[in-house]
N, CA, C and O atoms as a MOPAC input file, in Angstrom:
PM7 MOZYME 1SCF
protein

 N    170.45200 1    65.63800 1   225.57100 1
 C    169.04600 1    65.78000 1   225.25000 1
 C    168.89900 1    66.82100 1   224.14000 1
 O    169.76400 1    67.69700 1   224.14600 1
 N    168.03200 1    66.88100 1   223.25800 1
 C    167.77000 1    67.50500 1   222.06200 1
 C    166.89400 1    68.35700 1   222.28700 1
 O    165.87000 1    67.98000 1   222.85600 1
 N    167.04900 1    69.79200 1   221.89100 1
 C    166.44900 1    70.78600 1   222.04100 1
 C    165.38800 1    71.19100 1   221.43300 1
 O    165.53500 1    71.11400 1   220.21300 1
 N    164.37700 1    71.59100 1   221.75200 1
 C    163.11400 1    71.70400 1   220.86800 1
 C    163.38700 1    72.21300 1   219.45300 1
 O    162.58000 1    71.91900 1   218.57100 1
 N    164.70800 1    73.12300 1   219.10400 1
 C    164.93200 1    73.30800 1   217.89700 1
 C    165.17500 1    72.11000 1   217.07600 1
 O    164.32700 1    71.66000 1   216.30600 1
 N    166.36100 1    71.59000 1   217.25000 1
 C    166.72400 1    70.47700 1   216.83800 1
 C    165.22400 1    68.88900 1   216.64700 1
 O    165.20700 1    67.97400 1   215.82300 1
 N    164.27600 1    69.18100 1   217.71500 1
 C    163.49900 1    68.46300 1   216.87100 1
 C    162.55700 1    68.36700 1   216.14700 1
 O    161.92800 1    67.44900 1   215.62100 1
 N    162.50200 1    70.08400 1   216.19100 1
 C    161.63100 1    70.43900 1   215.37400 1
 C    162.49200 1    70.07900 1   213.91800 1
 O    161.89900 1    69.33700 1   213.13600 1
 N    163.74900 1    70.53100 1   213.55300 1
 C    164.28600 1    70.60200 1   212.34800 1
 C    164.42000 1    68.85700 1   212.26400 1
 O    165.02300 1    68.50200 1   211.25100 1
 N    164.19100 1    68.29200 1   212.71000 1
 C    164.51900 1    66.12300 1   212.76600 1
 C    162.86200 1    66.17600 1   212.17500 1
 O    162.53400 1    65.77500 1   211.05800 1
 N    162.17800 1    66.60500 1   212.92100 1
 C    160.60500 1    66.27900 1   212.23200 1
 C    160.12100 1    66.65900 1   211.00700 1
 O    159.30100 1    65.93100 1   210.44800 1
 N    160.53100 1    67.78400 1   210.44500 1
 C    160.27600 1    68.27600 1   209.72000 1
 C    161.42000 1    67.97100 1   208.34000 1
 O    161.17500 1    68.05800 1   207.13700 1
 N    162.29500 1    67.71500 1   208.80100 1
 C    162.94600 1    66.81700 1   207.17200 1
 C    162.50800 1    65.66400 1   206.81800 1
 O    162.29100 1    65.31500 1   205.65800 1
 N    162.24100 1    64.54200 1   208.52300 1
 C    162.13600 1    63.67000 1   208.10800 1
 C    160.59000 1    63.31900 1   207.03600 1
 O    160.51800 1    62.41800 1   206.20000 1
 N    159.54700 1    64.26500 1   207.36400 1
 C    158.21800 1    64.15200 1   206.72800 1
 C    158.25400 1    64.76500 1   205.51100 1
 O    157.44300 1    64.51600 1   204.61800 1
 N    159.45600 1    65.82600 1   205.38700 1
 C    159.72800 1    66.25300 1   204.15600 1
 C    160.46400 1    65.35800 1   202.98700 1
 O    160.31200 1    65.45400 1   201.76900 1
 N    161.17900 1    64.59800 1   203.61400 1
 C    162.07000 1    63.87300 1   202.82800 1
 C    161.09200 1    62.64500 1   202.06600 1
 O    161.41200 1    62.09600 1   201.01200 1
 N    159.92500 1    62.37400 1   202.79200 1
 C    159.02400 1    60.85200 1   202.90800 1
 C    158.05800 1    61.70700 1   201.44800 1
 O    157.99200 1    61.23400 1   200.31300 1
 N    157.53600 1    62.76300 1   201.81300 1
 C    156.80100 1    63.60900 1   200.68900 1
 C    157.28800 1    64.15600 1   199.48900 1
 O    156.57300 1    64.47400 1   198.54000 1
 N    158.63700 1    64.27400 1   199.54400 1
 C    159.39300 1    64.96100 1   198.37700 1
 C    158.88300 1    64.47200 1   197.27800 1
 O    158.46300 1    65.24400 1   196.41700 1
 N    158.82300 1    62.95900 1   197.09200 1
 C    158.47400 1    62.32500 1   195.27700 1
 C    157.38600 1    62.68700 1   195.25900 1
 O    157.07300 1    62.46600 1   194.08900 1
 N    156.38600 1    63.18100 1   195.82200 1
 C    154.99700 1    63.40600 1   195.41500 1
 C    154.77200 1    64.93400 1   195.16800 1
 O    153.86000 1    65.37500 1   194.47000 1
 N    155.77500 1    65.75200 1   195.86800 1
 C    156.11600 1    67.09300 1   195.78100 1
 C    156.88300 1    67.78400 1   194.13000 1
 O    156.68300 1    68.81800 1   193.49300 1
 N    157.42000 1    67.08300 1   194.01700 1
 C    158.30300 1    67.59800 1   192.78300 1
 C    157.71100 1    67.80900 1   191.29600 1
 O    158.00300 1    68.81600 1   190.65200 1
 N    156.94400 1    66.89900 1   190.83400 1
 C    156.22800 1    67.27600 1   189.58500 1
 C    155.61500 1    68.82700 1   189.99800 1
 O    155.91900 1    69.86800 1   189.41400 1
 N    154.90700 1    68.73600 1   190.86800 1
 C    154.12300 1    69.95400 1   191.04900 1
 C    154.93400 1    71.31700 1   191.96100 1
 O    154.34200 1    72.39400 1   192.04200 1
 N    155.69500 1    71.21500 1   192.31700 1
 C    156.40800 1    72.21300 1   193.45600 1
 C    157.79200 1    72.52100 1   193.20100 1
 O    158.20300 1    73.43900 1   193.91200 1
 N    158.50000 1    72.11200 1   192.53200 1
 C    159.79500 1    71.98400 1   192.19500 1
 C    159.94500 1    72.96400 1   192.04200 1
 O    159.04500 1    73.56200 1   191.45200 1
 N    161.23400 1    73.77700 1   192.49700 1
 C    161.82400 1    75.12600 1   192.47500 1
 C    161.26200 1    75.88100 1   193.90900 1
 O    162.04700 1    76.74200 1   194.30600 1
 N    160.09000 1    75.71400 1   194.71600 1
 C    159.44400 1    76.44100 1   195.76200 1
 C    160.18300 1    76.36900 1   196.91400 1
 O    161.26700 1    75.78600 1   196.89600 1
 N    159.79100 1    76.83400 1   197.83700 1
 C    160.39400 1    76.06100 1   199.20900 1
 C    159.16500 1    76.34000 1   200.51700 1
 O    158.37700 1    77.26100 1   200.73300 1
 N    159.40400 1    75.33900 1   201.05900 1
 C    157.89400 1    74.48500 1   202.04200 1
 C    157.89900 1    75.31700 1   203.07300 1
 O    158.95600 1    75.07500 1   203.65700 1
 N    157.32500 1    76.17100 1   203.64800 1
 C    157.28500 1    76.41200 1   204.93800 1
 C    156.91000 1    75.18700 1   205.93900 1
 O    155.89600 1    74.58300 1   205.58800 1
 N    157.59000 1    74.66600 1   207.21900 1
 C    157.02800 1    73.54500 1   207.94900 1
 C    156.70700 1    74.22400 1   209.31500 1
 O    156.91300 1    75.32400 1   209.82900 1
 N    156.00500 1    72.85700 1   209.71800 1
 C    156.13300 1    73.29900 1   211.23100 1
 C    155.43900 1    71.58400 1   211.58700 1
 O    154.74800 1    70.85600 1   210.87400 1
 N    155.95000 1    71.39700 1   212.90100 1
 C    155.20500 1    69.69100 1   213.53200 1
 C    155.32400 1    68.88200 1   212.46100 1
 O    154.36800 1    68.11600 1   212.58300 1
 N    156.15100 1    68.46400 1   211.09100 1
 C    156.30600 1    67.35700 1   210.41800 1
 C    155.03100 1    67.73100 1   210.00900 1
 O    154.19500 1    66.90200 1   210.36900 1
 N    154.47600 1    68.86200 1   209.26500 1
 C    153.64400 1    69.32700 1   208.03700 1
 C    153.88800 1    70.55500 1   206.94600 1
 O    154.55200 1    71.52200 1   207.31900 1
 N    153.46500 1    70.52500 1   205.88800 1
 C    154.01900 1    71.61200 1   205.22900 1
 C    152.60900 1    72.20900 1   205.56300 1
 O    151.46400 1    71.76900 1   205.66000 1
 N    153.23300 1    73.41200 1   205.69100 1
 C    152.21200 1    74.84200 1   206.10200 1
 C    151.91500 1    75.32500 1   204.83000 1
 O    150.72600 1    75.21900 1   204.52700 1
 N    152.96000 1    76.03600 1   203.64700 1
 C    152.41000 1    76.72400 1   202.63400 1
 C    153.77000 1    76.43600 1   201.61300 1
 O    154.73900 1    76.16600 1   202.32300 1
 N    154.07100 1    76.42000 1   200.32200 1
 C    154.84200 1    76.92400 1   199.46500 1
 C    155.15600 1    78.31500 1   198.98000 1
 O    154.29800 1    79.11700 1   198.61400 1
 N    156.86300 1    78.60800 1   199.01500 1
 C    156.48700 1    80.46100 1   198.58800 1
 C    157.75100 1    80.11200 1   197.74000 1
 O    158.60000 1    79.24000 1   197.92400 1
 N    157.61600 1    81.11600 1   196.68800 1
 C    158.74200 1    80.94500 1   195.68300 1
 C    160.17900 1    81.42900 1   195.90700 1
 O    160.94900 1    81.34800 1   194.94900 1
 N    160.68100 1    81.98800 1   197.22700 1
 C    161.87800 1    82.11400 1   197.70000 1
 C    162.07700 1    81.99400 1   199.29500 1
 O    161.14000 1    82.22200 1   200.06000 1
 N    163.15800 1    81.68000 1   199.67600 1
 C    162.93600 1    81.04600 1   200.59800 1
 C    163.00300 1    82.19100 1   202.11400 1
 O    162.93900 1    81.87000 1   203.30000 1
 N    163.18700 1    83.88000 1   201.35700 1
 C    162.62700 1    84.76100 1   202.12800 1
 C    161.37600 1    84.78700 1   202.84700 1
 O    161.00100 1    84.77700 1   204.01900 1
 N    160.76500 1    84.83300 1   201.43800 1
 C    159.44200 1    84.37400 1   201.42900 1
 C    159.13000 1    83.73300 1   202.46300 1
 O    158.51600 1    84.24600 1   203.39800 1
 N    159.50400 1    82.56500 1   202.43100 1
 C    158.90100 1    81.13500 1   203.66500 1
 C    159.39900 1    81.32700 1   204.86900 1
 O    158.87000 1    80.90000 1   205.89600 1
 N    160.69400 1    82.13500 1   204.80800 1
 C    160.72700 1    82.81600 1   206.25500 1
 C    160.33300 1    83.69000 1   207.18500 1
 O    160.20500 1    83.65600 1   208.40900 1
 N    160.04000 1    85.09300 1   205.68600 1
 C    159.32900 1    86.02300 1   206.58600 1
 C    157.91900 1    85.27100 1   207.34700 1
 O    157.58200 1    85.20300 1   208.52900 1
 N    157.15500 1    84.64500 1   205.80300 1
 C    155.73800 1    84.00700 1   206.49600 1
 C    156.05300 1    82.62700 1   208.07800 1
 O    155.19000 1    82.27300 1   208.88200 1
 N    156.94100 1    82.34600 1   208.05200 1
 C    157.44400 1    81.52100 1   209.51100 1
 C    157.49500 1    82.65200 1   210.63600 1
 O    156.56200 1    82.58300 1   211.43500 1
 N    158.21200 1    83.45300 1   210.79800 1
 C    158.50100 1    84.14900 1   211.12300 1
 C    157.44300 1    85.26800 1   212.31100 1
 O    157.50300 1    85.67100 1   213.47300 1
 N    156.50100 1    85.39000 1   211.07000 1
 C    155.26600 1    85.73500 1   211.70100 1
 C    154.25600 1    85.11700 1   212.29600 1
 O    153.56400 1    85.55800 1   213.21300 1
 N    154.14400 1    83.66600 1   211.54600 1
 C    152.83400 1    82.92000 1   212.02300 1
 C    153.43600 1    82.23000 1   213.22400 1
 O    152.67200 1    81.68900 1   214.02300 1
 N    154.59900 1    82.20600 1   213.39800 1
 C    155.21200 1    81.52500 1   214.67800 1
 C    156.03800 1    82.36800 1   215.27600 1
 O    157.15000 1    81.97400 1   215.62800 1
 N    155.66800 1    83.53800 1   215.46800 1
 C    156.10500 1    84.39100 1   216.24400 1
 C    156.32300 1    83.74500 1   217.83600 1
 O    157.40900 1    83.52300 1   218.37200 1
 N    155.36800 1    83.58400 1   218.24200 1
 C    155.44000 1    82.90300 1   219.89100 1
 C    156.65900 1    82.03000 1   220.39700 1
 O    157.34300 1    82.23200 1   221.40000 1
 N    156.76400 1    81.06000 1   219.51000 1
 C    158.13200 1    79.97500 1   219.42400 1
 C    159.07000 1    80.12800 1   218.74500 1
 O    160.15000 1    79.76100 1   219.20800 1
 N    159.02900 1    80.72900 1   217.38200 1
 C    159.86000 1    80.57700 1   216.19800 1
 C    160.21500 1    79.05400 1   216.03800 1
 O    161.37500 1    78.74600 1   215.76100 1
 N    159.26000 1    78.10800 1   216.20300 1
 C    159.64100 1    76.85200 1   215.82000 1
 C    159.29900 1    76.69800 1   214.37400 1
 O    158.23800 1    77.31300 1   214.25500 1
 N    159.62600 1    76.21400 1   213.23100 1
 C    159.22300 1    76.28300 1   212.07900 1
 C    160.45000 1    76.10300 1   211.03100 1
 O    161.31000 1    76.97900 1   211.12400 1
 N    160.61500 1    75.32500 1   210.26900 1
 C    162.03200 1    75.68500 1   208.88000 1
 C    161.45700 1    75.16500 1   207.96800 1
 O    160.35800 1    74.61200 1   208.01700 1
 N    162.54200 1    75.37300 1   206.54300 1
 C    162.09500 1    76.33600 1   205.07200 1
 C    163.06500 1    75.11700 1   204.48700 1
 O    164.25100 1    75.01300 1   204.80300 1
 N    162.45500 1    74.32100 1   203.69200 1
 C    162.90600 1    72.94100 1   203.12100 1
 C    163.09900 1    73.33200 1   201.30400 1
 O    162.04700 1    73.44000 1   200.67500 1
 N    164.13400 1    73.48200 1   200.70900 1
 C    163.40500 1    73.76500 1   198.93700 1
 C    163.23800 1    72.19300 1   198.49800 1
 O    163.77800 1    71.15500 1   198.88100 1
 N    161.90200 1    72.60300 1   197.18500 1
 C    161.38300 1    71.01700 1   196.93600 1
 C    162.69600 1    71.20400 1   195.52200 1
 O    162.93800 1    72.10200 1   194.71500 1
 N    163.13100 1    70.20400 1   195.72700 1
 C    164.54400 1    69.74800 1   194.42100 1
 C    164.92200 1    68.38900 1   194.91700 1
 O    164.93500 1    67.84400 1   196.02100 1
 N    165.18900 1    68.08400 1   193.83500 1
 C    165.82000 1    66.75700 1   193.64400 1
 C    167.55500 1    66.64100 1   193.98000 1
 O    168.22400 1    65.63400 1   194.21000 1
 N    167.92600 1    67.93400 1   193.91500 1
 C    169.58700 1    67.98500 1   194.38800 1
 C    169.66200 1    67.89200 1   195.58400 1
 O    168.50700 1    68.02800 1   195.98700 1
 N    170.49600 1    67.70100 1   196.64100 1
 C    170.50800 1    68.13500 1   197.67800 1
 C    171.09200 1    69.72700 1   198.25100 1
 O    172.28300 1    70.03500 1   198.18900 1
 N    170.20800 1    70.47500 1   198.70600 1
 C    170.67400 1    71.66000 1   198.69200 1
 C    171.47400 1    72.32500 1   200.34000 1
 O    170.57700 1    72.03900 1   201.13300 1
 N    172.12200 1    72.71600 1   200.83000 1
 C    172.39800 1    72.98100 1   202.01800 1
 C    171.76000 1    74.85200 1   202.28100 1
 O    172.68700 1    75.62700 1   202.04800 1
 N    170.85100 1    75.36000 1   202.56400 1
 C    170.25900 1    76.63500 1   202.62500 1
 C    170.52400 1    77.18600 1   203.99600 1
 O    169.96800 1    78.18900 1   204.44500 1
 N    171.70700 1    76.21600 1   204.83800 1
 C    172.22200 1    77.42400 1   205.90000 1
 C    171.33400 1    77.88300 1   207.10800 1
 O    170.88000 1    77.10500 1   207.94800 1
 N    171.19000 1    78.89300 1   207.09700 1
 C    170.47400 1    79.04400 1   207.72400 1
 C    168.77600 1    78.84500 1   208.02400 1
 O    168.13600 1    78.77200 1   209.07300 1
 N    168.29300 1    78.78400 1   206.23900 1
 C    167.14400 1    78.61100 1   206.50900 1
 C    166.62900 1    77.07200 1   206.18900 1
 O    165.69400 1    76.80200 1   205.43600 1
 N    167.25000 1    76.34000 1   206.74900 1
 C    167.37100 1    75.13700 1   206.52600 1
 C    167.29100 1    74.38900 1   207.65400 1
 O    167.16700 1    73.16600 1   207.70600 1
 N    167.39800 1    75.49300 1   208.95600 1
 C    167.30700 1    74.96300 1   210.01500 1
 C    165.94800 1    75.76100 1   210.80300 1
 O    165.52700 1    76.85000 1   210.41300 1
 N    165.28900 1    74.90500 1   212.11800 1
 C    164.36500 1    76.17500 1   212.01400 1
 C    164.73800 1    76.86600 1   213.26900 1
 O    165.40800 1    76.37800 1   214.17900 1
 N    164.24000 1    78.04000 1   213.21900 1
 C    164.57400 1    79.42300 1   213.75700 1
 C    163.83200 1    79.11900 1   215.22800 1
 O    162.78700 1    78.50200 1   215.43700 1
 N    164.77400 1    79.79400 1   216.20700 1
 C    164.44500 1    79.65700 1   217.91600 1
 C    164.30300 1    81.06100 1   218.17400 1
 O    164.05300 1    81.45800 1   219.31200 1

């Protein structure tokens, strides 16, 4: 069975991945704060999108930090979201 982390981080790529082409003219280089398969805010590093996760989801720490690019990027830790 899959852990609320894990589907939080399944929901949130997969709505990220569906939005990306509409994301990139305008967002490219940022990275998405998510949460529930929505983007919450854009911040220009991906500190940034963590500290602000971090805080606004203090209660759960459910939430991860997607960058909008056309490469595929692997960001480790903040790539997954935080429990």
């Amino acid at each position: 069975m899959a852990s609320a982390v894990e589907d939080e981080v399944e929901r949130n790529y997969a709505a990220f991945v569906q939005e990306l082409p509409a994301l990139l003219p305008t967002h490219r280089g940022k990275f998405a704060l998510m949460r529930a398969g929505k983007i919450i805010e854009f911040f220009d590093t991906a500190r940034d999108a963590h500290v602000a996760g971090r805080e606004l989801y203090k209660a759960d720490g459910l939430y991860s930090v997607q960058e909008v690019t056309d490469v595929p990027v692997d960001l480790g830790f903040f790539s997954h979201a935080v429990s």
